[in-house]
C-alpha positions as CSV (number, residue, x, y, z in Angstrom):
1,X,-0.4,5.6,7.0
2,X,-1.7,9.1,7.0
3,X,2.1,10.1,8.8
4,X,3.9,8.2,6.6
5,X,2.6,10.3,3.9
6,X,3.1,13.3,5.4
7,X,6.5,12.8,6.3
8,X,7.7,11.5,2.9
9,X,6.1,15.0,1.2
10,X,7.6,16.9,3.7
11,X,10.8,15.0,3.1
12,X,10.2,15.6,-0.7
13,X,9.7,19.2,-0.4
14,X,13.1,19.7,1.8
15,X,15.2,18.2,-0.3
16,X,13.7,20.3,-3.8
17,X,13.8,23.6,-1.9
18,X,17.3,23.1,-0.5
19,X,18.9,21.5,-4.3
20,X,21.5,24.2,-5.4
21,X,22.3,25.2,-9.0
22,X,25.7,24.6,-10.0
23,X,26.1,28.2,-11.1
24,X,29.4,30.3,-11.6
25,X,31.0,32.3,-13.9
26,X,35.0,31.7,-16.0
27,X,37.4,33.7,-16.6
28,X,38.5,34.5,-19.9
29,X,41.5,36.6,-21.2
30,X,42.7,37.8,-24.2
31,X,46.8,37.4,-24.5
32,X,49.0,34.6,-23.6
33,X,48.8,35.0,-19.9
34,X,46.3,36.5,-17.2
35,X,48.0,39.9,-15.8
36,X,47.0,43.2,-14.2
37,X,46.3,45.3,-17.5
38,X,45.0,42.1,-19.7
39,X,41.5,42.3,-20.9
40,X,38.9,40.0,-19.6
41,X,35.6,38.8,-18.7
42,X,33.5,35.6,-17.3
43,X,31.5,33.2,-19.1
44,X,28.5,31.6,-17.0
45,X,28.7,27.7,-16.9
46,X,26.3,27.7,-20.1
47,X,29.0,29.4,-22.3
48,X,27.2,32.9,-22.4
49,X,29.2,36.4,-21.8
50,X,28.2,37.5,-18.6
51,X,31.2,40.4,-17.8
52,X,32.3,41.1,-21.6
53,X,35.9,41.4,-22.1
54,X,37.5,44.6,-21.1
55,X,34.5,45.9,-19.2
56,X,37.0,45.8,-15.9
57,X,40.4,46.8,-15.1
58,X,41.2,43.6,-13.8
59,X,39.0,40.3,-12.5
60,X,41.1,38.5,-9.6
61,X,39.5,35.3,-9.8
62,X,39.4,32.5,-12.6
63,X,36.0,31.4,-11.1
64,X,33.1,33.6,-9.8
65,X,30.7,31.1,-8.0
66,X,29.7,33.3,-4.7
67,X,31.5,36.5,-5.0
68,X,34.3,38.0,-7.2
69,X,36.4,40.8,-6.6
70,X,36.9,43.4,-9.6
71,X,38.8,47.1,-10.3
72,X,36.7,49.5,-12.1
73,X,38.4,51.0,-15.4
74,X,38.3,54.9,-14.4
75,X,37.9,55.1,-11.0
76,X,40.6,52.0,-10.0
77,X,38.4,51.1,-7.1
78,X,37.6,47.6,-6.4
């Protein structure tokens, strides 16, 4: 009885410690269509600004939800 237990915790605690957030970010743009030169910035799944608008140069993906690839303003680096 006593294993039973223990393995139904253990299985318990697995499964909460391994549960992933659904987190990413959205792109959003201002102008009629997303271009090199077009402001933007990403929205987390909540609806908060995460990267405001026009902080970048240009954000290359519509949805950050591991890694995201941007060009600084000045320097033009990504």
């Amino acid at each position: 009885m006593k294993k039973i237990i223990l393995g139904i915790t253990i299985t318990l605690l697995i499964s909460t410690c391994t549960s992933k957030k659904n987190i990413f970010l959205v792109k959003f743009y201002e102008g009629e269509f997303d271009e090199i030169g077009v402001p933007s910035g990403y929205l987390n799944s909540e609806g908060d600004t995460i990267i405001p608008i026009g902080k970048y140069y240009y954000c290359y993906t519509d949805t950050i939800s591991d890694f995201g690839m941007v060009i600084e303003k000045k320097l033009e680096k990504y």
